[in-house]
Short mmCIF file of the C-alpha atoms (twelve columns), coordinates in Angstrom:
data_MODEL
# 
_entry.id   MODEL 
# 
loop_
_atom_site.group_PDB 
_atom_site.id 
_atom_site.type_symbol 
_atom_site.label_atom_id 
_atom_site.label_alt_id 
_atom_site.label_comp_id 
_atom_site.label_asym_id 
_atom_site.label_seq_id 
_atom_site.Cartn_x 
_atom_site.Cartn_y 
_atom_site.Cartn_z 
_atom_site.pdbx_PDB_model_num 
ATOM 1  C CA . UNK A 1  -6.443  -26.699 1.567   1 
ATOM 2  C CA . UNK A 2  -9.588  -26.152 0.275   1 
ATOM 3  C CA . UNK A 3  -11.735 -23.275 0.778   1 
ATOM 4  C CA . UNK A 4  -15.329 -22.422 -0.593  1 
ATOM 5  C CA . UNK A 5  -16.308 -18.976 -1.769  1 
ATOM 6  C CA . UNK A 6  -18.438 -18.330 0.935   1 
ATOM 7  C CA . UNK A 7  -15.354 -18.954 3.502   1 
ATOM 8  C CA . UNK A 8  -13.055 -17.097 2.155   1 
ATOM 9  C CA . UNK A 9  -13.565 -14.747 5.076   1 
ATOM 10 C CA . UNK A 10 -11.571 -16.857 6.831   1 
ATOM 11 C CA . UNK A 11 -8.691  -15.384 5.456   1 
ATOM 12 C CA . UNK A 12 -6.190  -15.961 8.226   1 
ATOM 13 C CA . UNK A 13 -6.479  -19.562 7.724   1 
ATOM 14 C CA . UNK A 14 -5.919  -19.510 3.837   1 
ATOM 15 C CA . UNK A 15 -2.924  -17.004 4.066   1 
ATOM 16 C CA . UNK A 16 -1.230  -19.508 6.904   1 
ATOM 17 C CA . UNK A 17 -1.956  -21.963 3.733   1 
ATOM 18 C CA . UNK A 18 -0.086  -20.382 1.495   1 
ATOM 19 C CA . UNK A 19 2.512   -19.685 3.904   1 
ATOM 20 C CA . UNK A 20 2.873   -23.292 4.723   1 
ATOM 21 C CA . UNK A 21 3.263   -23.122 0.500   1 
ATOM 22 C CA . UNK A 22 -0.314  -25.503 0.022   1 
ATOM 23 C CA . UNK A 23 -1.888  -24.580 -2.887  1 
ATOM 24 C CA . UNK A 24 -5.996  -23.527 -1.905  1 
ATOM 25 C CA . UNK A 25 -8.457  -24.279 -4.533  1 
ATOM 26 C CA . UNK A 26 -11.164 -22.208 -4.303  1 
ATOM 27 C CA . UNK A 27 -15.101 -23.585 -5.300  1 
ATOM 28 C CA . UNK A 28 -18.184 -22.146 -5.301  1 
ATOM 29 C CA . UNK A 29 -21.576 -24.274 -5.337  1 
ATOM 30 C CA . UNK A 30 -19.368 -27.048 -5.614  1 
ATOM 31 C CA . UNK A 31 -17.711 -25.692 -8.871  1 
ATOM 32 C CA . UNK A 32 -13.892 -25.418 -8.997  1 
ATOM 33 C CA . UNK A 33 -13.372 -21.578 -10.097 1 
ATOM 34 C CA . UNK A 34 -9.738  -20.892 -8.951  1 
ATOM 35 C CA . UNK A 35 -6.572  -21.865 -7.555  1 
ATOM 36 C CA . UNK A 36 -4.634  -19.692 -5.308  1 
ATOM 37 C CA . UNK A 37 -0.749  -20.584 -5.759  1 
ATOM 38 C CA . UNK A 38 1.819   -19.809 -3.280  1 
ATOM 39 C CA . UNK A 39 4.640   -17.040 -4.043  1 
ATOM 40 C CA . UNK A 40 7.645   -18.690 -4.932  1 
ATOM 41 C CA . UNK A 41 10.166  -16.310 -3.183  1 
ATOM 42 C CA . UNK A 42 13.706  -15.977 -5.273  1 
ATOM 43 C CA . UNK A 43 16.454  -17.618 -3.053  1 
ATOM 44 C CA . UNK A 44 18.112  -14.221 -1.511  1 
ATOM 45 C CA . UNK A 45 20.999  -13.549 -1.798  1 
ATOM 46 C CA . UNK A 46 24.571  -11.650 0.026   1 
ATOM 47 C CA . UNK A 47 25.133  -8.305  -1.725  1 
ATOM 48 C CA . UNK A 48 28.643  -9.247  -1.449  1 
ATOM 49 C CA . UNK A 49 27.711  -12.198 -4.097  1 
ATOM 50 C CA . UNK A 50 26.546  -9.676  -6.762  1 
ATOM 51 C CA . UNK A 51 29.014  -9.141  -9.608  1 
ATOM 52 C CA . UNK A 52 28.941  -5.377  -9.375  1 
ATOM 53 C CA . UNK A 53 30.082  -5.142  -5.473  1 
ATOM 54 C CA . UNK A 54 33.378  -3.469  -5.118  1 
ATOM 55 C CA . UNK A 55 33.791  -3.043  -8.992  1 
ATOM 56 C CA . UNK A 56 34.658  0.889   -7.702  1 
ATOM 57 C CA . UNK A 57 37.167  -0.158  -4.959  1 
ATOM 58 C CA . UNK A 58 39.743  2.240   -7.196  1 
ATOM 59 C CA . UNK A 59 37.669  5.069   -6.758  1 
ATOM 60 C CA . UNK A 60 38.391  7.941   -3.308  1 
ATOM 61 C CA . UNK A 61 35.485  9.344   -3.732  1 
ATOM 62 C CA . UNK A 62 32.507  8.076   -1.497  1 
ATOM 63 C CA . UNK A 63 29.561  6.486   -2.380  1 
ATOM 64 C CA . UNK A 64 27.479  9.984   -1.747  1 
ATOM 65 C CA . UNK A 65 30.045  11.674  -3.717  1 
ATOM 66 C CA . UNK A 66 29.479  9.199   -6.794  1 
ATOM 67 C CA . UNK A 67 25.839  9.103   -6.373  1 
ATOM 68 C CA . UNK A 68 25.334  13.274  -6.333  1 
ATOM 69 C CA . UNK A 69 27.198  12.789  -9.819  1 
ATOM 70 C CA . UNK A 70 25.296  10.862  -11.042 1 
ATOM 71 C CA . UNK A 71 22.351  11.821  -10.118 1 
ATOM 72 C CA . UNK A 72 23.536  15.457  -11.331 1 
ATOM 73 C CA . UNK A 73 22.901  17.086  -8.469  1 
ATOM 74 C CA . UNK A 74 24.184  20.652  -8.532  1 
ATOM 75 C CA . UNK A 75 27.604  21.538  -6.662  1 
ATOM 76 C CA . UNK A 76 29.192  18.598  -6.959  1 
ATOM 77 C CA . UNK A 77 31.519  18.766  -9.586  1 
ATOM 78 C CA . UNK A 78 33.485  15.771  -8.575  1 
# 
């Protein structure tokens, strides 16, 4: 897409551009000044996939109880 400095009010139109991941080059009086890039979104991921899920399983204490301690919130001497 290509969009003009004096149309970029038609901002609905240039964000579904970048959601469609099209680059948008933006001119003005027929001068190339910019080009917008699309975000390039990390592949998500599953929590479960992260190294540090379940590395606690050992632990009876709940995830409140842990995070109180370590957060060092008073009356939780756990």
């Amino acid at each position: 897409m290509q969009a003009t400095l004096d149309e970029f009010y038609q901002a609905p139109e240039i964000l579904e551009a970048l959601a469609r991941h099209e680059p948008v080059t933006i001119s003005y009086r027929g001068q190339l000044k910019g080009v917008l890039i699309p975000f390039a979104n990390p592949t998500a991921t599953k929590v479960q996939n992260h190294p540090f899920f379940g590395m606690r399983t050992d632990d009876p204490r709940s995830v409140t109880d842990i995070m109180k301690q370590l957060r060092g919130e008073p009356g939780n001497d756990v």
